[in-house]
C-alpha positions in Angstrom: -106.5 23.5 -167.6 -105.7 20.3 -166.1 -108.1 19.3 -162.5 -105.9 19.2 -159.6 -104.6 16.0 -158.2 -105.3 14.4 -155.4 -104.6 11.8 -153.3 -106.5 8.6 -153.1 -108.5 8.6 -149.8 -106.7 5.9 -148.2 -103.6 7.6 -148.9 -101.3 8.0 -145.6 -100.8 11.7 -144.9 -97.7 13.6 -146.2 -96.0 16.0 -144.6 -95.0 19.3 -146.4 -92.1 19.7 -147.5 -89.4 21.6 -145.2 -85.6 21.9 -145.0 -84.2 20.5 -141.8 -80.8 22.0 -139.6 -79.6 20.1 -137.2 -77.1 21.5 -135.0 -74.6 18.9 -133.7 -72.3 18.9 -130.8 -70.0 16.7 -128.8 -72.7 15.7 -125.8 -73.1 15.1 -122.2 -74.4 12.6 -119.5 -78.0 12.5 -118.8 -76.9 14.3 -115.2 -73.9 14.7 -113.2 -74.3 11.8 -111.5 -71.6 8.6 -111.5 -73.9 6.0 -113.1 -75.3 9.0 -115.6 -71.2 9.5 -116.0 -70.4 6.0 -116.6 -72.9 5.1 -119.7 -71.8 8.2 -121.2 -68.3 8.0 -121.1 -68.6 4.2 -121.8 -70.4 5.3 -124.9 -68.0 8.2 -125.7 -64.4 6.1 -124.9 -66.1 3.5 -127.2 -65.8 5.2 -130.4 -63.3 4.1 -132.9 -62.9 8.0 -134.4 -61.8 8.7 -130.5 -59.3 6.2 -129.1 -57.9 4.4 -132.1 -56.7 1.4 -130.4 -58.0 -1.9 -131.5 -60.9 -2.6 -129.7 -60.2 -6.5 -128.3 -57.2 -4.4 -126.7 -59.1 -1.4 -126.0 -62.5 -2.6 -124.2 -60.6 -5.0 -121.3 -58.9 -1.6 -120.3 -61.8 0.7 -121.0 -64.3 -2.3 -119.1 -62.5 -3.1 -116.5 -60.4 -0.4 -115.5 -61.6 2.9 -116.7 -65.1 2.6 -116.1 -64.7 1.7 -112.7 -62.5 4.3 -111.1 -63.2 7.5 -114.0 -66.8 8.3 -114.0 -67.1 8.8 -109.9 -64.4 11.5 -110.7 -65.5 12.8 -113.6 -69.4 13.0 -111.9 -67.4 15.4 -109.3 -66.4 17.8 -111.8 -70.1 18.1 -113.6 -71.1 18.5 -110.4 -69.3 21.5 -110.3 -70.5 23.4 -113.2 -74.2 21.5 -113.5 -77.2 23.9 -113.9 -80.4 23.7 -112.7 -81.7 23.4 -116.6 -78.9 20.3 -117.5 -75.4 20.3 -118.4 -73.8 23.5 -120.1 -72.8 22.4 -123.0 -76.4 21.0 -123.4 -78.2 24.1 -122.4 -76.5 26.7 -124.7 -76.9 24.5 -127.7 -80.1 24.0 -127.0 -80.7 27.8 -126.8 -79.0 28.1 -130.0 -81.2 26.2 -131.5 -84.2 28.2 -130.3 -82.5 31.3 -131.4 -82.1 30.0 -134.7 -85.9 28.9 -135.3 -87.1 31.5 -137.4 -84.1 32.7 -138.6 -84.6 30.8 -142.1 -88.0 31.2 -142.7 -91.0 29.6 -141.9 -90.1 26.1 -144.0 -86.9 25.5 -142.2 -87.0 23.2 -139.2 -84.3 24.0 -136.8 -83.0 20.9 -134.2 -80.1 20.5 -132.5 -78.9 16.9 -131.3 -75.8 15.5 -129.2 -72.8 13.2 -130.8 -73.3 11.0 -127.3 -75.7 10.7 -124.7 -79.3 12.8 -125.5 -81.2 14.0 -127.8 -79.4 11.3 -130.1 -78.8 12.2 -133.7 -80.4 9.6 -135.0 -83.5 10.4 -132.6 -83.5 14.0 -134.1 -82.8 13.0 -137.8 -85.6 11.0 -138.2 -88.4 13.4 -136.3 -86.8 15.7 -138.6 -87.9 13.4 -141.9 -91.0 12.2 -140.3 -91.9 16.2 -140.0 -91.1 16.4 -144.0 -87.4 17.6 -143.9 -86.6 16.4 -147.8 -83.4 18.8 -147.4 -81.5 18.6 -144.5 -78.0 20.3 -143.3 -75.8 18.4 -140.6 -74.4 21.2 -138.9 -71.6 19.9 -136.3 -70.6 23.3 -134.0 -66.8 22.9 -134.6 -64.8 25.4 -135.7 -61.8 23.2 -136.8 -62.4 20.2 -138.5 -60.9 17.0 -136.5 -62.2 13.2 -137.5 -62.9 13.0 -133.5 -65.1 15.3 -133.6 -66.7 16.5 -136.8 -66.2 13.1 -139.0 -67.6 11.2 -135.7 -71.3 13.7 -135.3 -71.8 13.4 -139.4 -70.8 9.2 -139.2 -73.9 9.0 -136.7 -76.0 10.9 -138.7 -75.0 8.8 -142.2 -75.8 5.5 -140.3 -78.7 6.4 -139.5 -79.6 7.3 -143.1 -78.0 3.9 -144.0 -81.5 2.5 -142.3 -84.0 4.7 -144.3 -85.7 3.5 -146.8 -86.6 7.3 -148.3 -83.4 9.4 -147.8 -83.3 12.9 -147.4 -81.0 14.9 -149.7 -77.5 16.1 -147.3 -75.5 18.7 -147.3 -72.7 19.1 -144.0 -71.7 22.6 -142.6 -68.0 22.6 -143.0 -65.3 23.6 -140.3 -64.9 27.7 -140.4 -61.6 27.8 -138.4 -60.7 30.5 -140.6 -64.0 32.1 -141.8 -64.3 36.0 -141.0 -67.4 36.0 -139.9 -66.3 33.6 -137.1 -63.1 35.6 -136.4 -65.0 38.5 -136.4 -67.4 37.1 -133.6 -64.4 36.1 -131.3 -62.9 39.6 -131.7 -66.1 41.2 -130.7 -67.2 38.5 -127.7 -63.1 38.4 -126.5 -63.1 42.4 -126.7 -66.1 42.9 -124.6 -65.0 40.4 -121.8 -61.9 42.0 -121.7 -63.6 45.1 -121.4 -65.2 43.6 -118.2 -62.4 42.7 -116.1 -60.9 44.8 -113.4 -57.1 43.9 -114.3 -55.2 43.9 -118.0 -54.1 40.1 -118.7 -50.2 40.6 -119.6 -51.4 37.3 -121.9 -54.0 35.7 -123.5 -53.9 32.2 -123.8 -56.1 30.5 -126.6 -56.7 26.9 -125.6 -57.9 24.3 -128.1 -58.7 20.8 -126.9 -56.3 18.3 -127.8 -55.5 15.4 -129.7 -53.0 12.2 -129.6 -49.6 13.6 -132.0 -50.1 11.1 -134.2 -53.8 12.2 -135.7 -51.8 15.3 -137.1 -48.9 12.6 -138.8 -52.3 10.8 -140.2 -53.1 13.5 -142.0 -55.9 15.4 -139.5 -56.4 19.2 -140.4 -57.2 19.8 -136.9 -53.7 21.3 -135.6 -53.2 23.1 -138.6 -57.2 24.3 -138.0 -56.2 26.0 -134.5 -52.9 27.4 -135.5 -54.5 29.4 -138.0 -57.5 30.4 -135.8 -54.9 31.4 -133.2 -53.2 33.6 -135.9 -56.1 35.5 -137.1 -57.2 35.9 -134.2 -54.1 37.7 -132.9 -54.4 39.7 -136.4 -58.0 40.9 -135.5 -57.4 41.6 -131.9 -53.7 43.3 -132.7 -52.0 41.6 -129.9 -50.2 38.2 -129.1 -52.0 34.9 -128.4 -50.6 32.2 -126.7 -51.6 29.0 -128.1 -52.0 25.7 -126.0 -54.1 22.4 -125.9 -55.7 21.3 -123.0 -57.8 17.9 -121.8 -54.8 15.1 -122.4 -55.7 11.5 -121.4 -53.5 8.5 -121.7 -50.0 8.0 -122.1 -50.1 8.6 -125.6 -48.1 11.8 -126.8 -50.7 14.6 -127.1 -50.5 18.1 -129.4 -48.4 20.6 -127.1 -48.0 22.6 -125.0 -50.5 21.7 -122.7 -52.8 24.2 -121.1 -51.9 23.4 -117.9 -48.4 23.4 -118.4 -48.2 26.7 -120.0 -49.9 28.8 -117.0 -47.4 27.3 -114.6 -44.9 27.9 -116.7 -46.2 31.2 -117.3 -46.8 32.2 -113.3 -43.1 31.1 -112.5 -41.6 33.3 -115.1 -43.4 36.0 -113.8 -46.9 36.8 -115.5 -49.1 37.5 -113.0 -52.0 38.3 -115.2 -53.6 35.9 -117.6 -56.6 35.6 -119.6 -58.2 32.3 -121.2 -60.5 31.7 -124.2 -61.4 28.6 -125.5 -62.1 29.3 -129.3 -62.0 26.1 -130.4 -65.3 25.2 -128.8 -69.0 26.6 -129.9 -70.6 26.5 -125.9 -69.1 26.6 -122.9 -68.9 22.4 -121.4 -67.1 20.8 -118.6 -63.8 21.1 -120.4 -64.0 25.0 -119.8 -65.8 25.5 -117.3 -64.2 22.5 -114.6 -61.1 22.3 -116.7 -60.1 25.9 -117.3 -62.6 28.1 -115.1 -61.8 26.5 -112.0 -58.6 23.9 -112.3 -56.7 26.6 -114.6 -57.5 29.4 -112.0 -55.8 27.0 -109.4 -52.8 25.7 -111.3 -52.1 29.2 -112.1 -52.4 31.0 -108.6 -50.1 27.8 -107.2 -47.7 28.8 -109.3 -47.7 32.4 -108.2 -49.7 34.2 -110.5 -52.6 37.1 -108.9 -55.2 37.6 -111.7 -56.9 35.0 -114.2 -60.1 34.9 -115.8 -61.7 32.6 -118.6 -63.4 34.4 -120.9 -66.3 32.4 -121.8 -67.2 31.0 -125.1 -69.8 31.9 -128.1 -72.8 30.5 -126.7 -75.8 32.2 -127.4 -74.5 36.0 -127.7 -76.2 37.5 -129.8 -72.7 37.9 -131.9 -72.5 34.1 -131.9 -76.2 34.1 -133.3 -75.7 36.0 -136.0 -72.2 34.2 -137.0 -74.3 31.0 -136.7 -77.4 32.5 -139.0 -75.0 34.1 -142.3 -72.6 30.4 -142.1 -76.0 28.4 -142.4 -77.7 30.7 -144.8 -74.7 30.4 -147.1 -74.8 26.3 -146.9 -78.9 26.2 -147.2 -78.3 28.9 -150.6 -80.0 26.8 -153.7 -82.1 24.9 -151.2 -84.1 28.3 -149.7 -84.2 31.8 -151.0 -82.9 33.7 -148.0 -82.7 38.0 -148.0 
């Protein structure tokens, strides 16, 4: 039998091996405060996947114009759905995450890490190597695939593997628009809200956010993605669902019809009762919660309608949890041997 090896004493320590998951989502400002605002969105409005506008045009207007008069605004509406533990969309990801800790064993190191602002991907991907993550799954919360969104977290995370001298192996979670296991989740967390209310919506409304027309003419899946959500989801539920895209900015033409648009459309024609679910996004953020919760409410009831109520995203329901735990398992099979 051959004697065991081992390493010379002035050997720097390794880490044991592990396989890494990092969950990735859009992000949020530090706090709901203007300056906090401001470097966010100057780092979100920044991205080339995001506003595809040359930059020597783009950055005068995004400098001097945007910047100054948007993030005092925008700092208003955190400000309406901050919690005393951060941001939304911040907190349930991060509880996700926690969820998720032992759910793949003990050599799995679970993380979760924000496309802008903090804990930066690049922050979380290399604690994850330094901890021994050899293996590691990018794991970017988006049901439908869009290049703003899910190309944008996974670009982040390959520059920062561009730096490293010793790569982990990658593998990237891809978009489930249309996996059952996710349509099954939404029929459950949808039917139990539902359940809740005191009035029966006479529609649902699923609102995905939207994109400039002209990402779906370049070839983005992302339209397609929500159309087909929206149709098996009607399927599962066995009733209609009203499809819409909220969150429009610029003068560009945007993926239709708008959110907004539709509920006052809707109210004037005589709905009174309307429901709103936001499938298209893994946690409940600002876009839902300001956008929809609360501005939705508003435009609708203006318009004459007498009951509406968001029904709130995934977020860490336990349905959401275990939708989350069998999509990863499948992705980390022939890296971990999972029951």
């Amino acid at each position: 039998m051959n004697p065991p090896v081992h390493a010379p004493a002035d050997h720097p320590p390794i880490a044991k091996p592990r396989i890494g998951v990092l969950l990735m989502n859009l992000g949020t400002p530090d706090g709901a405060d203007a300056k906090s605002v401001k470097r966010y969105l100057g780092e979100f409005l920044s991205d080339r996947r995001v506003v595809e506008i040359p930059a020597i045009a783009w950055q005068p207007i995004l400098r001097g114009i945007i910047l100054n008069t948007r993030p005092k605004k925008s700092a208003h509406a955190y400000q309406q759905v901050w919690r005393e533990d951060g941001s939304p969309l911040a907190a349930f990801t991060r509880a996700q995450a926690a969820r998720l800790k032992d759910a793949f064993g003990p050599g799995v190191l679970v993380d979760w890490a924000m496309r802008y602002g903090n804990p930066a991907i690049a922050e979380r991907l290399q604690a994850m190597k330094d901890a021994g993550c050899e293996r590691i799954l990018l794991a970017p919360l988006y049901p439908q695939y869009c290049a703003a969104t899910t190309a944008t977290a996974n670009d982040k995370a390959f520059a920062h593997l561009a730096t490293m001298r010793w790569q982990p192996a990658i593998r990237t979670l891809p978009p489930y628009h249309d996996d059952p296991l996710y349509i099954g989740a939404l029929k459950t967390s949808i039917a139990e809200s539902l359940a809740r209310l005191d009035f029966e919506p006479e529609t649902l409304i699923a609102s995905f956010h939207g994109m400039p027309k002209r990402t779906l003419a370049l070839g983005d899946p992302y339209h397609c993605h929500c159309q087909k959500t929206a149709r098996l989801l009607a399927d599962a539920l066995g009733r209609p669902v009203t499809i819409a895209f909220q969150s429009r900015f610029g003068p560009a033409k945007w993926l239709g019809p708008a959110t907004d648009e539709t509920l006052v459309a809707l109210a004037k024609a005589g709905t009174r009762k309307v429901a709103v679910v936001a499938p298209g996004f893994s946690a409940d953020c600002l876009e839902t919660l300001e956008e929809l919760a609360i501005r939705g409410r508003e435009s609708f009831e203006e318009a004459g309608g007498t009951h509406f109520a968001y029904l709130p995203c995934l977020n860490d329901e336990d349905v959401s949890i275990e939708m989350l735990r069998n999509i990863v398992s499948r992705e980390l099979e022939g890296w971990v041997r999972l029951p």
